[in-house]
C-alpha positions in Angstrom: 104.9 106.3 105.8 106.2 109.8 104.6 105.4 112.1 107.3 103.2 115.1 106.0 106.1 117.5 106.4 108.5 115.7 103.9 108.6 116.8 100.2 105.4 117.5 98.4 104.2 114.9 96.2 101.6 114.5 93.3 98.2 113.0 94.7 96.3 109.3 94.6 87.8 83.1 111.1 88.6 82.5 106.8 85.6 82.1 104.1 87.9 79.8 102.2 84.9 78.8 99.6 83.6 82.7 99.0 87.1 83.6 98.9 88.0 81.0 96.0 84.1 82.1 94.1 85.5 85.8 94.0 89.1 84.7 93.1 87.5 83.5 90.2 84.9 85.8 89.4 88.1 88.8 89.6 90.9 86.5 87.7 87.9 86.4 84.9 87.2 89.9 85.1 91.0 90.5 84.9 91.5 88.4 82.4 93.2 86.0 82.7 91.9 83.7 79.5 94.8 83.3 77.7 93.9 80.6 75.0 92.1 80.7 71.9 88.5 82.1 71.9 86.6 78.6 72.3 88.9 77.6 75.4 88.3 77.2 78.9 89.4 80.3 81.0 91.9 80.4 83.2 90.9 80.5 86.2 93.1 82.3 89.7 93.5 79.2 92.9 92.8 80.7 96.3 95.2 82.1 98.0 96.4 79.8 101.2 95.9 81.8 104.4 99.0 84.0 105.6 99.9 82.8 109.0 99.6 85.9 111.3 101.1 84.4 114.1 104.2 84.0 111.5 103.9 87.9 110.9 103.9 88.7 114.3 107.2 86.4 115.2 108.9 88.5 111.7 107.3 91.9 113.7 109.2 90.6 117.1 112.6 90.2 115.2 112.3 94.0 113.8 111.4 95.2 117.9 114.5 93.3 118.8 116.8 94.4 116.2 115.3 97.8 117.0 116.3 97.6 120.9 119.7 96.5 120.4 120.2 99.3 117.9 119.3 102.4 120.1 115.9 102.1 119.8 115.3 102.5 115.6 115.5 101.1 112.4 116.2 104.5 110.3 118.5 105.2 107.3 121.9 105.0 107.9 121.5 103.4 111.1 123.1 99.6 112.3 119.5 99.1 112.8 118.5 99.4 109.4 121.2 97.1 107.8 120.3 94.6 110.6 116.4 94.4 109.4 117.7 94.0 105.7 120.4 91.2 106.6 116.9 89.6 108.5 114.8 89.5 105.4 117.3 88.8 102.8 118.3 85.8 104.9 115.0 84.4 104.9 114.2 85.0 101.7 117.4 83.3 100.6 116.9 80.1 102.1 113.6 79.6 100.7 114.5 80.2 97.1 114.1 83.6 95.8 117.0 85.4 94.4 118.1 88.4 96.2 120.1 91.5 95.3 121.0 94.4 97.4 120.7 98.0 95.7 122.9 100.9 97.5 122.5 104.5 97.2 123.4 107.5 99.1 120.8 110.1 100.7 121.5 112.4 103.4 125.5 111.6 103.8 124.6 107.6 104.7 124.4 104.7 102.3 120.9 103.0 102.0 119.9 99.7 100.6 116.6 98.3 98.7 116.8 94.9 98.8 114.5 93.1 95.7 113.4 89.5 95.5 112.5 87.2 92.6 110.9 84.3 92.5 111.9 82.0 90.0 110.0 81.2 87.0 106.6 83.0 85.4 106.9 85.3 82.8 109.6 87.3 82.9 107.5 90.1 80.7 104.4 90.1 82.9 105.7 91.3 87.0 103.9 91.6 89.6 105.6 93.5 92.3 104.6 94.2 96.0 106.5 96.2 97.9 106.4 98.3 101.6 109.5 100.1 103.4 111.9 98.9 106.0 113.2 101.9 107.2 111.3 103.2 110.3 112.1 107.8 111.6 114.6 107.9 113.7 112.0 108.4 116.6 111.4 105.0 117.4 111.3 101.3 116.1 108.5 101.7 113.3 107.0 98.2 113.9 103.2 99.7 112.4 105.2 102.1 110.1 106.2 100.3 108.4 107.6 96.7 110.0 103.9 95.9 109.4 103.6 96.1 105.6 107.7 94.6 105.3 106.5 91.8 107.6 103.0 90.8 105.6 105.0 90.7 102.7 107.5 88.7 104.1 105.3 86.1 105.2 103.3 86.4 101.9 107.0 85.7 99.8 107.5 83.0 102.1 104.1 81.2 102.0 104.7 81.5 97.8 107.9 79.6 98.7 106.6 76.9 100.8 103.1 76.3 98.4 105.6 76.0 95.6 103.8 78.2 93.7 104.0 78.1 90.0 102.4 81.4 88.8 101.9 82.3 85.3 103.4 85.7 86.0 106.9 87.1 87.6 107.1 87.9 90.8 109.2 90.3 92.7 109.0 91.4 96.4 111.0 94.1 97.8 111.6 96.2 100.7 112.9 99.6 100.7 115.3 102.0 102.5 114.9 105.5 103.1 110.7 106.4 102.5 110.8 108.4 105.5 113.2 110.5 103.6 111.0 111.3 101.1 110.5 107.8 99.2 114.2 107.9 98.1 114.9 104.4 98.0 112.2 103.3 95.6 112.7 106.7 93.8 116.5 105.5 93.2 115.1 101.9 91.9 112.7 102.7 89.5 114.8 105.5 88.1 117.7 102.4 87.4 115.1 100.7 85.3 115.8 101.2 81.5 112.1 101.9 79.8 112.1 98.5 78.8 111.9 96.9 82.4 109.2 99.2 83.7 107.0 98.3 81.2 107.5 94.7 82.4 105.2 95.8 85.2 101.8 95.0 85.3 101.1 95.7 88.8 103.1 97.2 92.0 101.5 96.9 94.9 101.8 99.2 98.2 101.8 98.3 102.1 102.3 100.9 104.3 100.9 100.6 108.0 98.8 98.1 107.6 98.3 97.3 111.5 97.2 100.5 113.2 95.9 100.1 116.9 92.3 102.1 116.1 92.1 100.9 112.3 90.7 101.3 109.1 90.0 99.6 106.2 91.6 101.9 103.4 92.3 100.7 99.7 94.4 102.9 96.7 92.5 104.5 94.0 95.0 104.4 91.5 93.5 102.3 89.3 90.2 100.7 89.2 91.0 96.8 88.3 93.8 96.8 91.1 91.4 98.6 93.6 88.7 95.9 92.6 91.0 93.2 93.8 91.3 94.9 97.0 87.6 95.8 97.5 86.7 92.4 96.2 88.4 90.4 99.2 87.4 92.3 101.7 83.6 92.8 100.5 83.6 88.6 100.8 84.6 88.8 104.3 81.7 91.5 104.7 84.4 94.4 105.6 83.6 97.8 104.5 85.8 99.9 102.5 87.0 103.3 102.0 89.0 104.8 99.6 92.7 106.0 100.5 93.5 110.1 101.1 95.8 110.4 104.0 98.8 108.9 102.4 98.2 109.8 99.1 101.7 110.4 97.1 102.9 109.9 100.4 104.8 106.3 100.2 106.3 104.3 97.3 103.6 103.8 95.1 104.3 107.5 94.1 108.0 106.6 92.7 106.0 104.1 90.2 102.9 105.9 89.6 104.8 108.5 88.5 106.8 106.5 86.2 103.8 105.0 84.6 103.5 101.6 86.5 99.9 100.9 87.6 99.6 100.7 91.3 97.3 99.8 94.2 97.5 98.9 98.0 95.9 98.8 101.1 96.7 101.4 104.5 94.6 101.2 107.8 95.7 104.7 109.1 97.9 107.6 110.5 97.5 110.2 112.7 94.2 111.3 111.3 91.2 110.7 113.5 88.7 107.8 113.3 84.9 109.3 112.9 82.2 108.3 114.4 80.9 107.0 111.5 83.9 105.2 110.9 84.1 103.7 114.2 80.7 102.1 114.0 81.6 100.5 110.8 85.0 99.2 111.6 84.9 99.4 115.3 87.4 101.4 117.5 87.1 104.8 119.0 86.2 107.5 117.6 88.2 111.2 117.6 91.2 109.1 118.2 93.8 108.7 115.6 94.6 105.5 113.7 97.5 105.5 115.1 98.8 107.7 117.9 101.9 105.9 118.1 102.4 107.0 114.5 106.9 108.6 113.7 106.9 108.1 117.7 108.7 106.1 120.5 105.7 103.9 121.2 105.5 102.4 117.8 106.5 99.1 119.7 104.9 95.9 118.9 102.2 96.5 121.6 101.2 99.2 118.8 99.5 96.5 116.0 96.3 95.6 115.6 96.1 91.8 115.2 92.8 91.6 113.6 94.0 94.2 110.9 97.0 92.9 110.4 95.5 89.5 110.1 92.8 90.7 107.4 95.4 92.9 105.2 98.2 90.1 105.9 95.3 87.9 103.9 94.3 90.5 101.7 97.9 90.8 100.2 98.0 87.0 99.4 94.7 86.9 97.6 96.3 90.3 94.8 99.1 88.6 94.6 97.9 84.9 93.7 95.2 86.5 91.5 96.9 89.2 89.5 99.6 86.4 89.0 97.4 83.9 87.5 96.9 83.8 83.7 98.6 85.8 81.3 97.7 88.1 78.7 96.7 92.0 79.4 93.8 92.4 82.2 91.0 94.4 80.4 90.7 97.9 82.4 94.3 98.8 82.0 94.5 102.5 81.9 97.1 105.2 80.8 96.7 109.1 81.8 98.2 112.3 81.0 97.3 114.6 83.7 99.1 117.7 82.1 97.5 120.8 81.1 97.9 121.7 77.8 97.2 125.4 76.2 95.0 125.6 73.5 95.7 128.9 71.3 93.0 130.8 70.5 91.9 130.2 67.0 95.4 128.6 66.5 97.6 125.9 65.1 96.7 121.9 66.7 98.4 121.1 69.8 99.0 117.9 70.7 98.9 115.9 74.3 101.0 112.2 74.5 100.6 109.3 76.5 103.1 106.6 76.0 101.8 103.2 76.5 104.0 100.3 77.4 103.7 96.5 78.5 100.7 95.9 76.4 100.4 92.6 74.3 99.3 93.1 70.4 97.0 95.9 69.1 94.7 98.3 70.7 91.1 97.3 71.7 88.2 97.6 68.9 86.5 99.6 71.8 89.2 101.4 73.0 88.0 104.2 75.7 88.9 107.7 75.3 88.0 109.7 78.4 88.8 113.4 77.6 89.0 116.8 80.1 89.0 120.0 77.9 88.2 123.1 79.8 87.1 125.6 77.1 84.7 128.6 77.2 83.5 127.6 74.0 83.3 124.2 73.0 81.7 124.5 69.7 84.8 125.6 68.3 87.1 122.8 69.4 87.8 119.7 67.0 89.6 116.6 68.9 91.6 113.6 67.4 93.1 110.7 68.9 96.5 110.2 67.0 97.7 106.4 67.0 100.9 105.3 67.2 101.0 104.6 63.2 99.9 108.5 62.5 96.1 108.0 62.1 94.1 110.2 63.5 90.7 109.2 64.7 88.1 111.9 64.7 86.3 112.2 68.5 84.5 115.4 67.7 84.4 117.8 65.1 84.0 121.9 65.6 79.6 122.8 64.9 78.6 126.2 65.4 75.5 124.7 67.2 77.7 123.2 69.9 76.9 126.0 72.2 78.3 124.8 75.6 81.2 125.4 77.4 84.3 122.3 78.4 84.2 118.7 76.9 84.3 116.6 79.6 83.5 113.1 77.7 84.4 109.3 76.8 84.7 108.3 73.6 85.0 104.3 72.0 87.3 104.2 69.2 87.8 101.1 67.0 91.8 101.0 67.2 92.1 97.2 66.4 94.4 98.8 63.6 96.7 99.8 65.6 99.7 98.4 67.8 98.6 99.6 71.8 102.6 100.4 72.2 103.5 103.7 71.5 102.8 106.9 72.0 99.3 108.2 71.6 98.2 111.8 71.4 95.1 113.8 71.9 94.9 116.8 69.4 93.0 119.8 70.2 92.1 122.5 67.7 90.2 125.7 68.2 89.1 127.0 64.7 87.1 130.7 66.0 88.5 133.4 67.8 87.5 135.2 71.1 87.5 132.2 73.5 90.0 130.1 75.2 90.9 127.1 76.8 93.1 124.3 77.8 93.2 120.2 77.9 93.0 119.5 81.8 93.7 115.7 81.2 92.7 112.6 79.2 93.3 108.8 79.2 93.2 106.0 77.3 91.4 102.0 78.7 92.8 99.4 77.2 
């Protein structure tokens, strides 16, 4: 992960039966119906279990590759290229098609390397993803030849299940994070607009085996974090949401891009509470991981229990978001911009493009809207579909007395195609207050 002194980023034993109940119940709630209204629904498989002992052995071959390297795995180092000549050669005798991706960041050439498995919809991806690269410090086998190995094993187990999902998948592992995310910064800027919106869901693993861990899921978006929460609430393993890393690994590059993203983390070098230790276990005061950007990163550093859960956890996203086609309900776009409002002055106008949505808008489409205003009785608010229309959410009343509009609205957009760009327009009509639209967002 990103140390906190890189470049400043924007924020974010198996139960086999319960397991396969809540695949189902979360594959509905995502939904993953896909035939006409009187059909039977889709329903997700169970994920097979990921062999830990497997991620381990994949977590042994980064430590060696690491030790006959001078001690690392970082960018631009014989270590580096070693651990992506590793992966790509396992992934290439099991079936998935490879390609290597270079760029250039701080003098050295990096590589991403990006797997496909064949077949599934070429239009629906779902992508997981973690960083090979480790600091120059030490061998990085928590941080992050943890999350690269879990999904490893988790591309491999697809392989060997002969998996058939209804969706694409793509796996991929990327170079130079601990320089401030630039590998999967250089890949999703080489995606025309057209293949991003191909991607329903990336997923993020980053330190997923910390010695003293934690159980800590993305809050990015809700449906993606339900997955998460879901597994782990069926193996009666509590929760919290994600803070330490937030922006602070390769999700960012996407987020910011517009892809929906989640993930799972079990801790840096921030300290275990005492709350925290009676619910997970551990010791409290201590950090997550005290090994964390240091020499003693080693594989004596993992937690196998964690690794074991989150190694798990990763299998069960991936086999359930995968499943069924179609657009999960939930799906959410934001525009976290602040936009002026003049003072008794001309509509402005805030966008949100929307992308990799099948057919038209929702008849309830949700429209949650942030307005900071010191008088709201003089605001009037549209949403502006793609086709022009403008749909009223609230009018300006002289007996709307209050200040901000902090509210959701249901709009029946069934009219309308979901791709596009929407806008929220914001008037004020009176003089002598002002104001500004902190953010707003549109579920699909």
């Amino acid at each position: 992960m990103l140390g906190l002194n890189g470049p400043t980023l924007p924020r974010r034993t198996r139960v086999t039966a319960l397991l396969a109940t809540g695949a189902a119940l979360t594959a509905t709630l995502l939904g993953t119906f896909s035939g006409p209204a009187n059909a039977t629904p889709t329903v997700a498989a169970a994920a097979p279990d990921i062999s830990v002992a497997n991620v381990k052995g994949h977590l042994n071959q980064l430590q060696s590759i690491a030790t006959a390297n001078g001690g690392n795995r970082a960018h631009g180092r014989a270590g580096y290229k070693a651990s992506i000549d590793y992966v790509k050669a396992k992934l290439d005798a099991a079936g998935y098609t490879t390609s290597i991706q270079q760029f250039t960041s701080s003098g050295a050439t990096g590589y991403n390397l990006v797997a496909d498995w064949p077949g599934g919809d070429a239009n629906h991806v779902i992508f997981a993803g973690s960083h090979l690269d480790s600091v120059s410090a030490g061998p990085g086998i928590n941080d992050n030849g943890s999350g690269s190995a879990a999904i490893l094993e988790t591309a491999l187990t697809v392989a060997r299940e002969g998996y058939k999902p209804d969706k694409h998948l793509r796996f991929a592992w990327w170079g130079a994070e601990e320089l401030g995310l630039v590998g999967s910064k250089s890949y999703v800027n080489s995606l025309p607009g057209t293949e991003r919106a191909k991607i329903d869901a990336y997923l993020n693993f980053d330190m997923i085996g910390s010695p003293n861990p934690g159980y800590f899921v993305y809050d990015d978006d809700t449906q993606l974090e339900k997955v998460f929460k879901d597994f782990f609430a069926a193996k009666n393993i509590s929760t919290e949401i994600e803070t330490e890393g937030d922006g602070r690994s390769d999700h960012a590059s996407f987020k910011n891009a517009g892809v929906r993203v989640g993930g799972l983390f079990t801790g840096a070098s921030s300290r275990k509470t005492a709350a925290q230790a009676t619910k997970w276990g551990g010791t409290a005061g201590q950090a997550f991981d005290r090994c964390y950007h240091s020499s003693c990163d080693t594989t004596a550093n993992i937690n196998e229990t964690a690794l074991d859960n989150n190694s798990d956890a990763i299998a069960h996203a991936v086999w359930t978001l995968s499943a069924g086609a179609t657009n999960p309900p939930g799906r959410t776009f934001e525009n976290t911009a602040d936009v002026a409002i003049p003072d008794a002055g001309s509509p402005v106008d805030s966008p949100i493009a929307v992308t990799g949505i099948t057919g038209n808008a929702p008849s309830a489409l949700q429209v949650g809207v942030d307005i900071k205003h010191t008088w709201r009785g003089d605001v009037s608010v549209d949403l502006v579909g793609p086709s022009g229309r403008a749909y009223r959410l609230k009018s300006a009343s002289g007996n709307d007395s209050a200040d901000n509009i902090v509210a959701t609205y249901t709009v029946d957009a069934s009219g309308e195609t979901a791709n596009g760009t929407w806008k929220l327009r914001v008037q004020d009509t009176a003089a002598q207050d002002t104001g500004y639209v902190d953010s707003w967002k549109l579920t699909f």
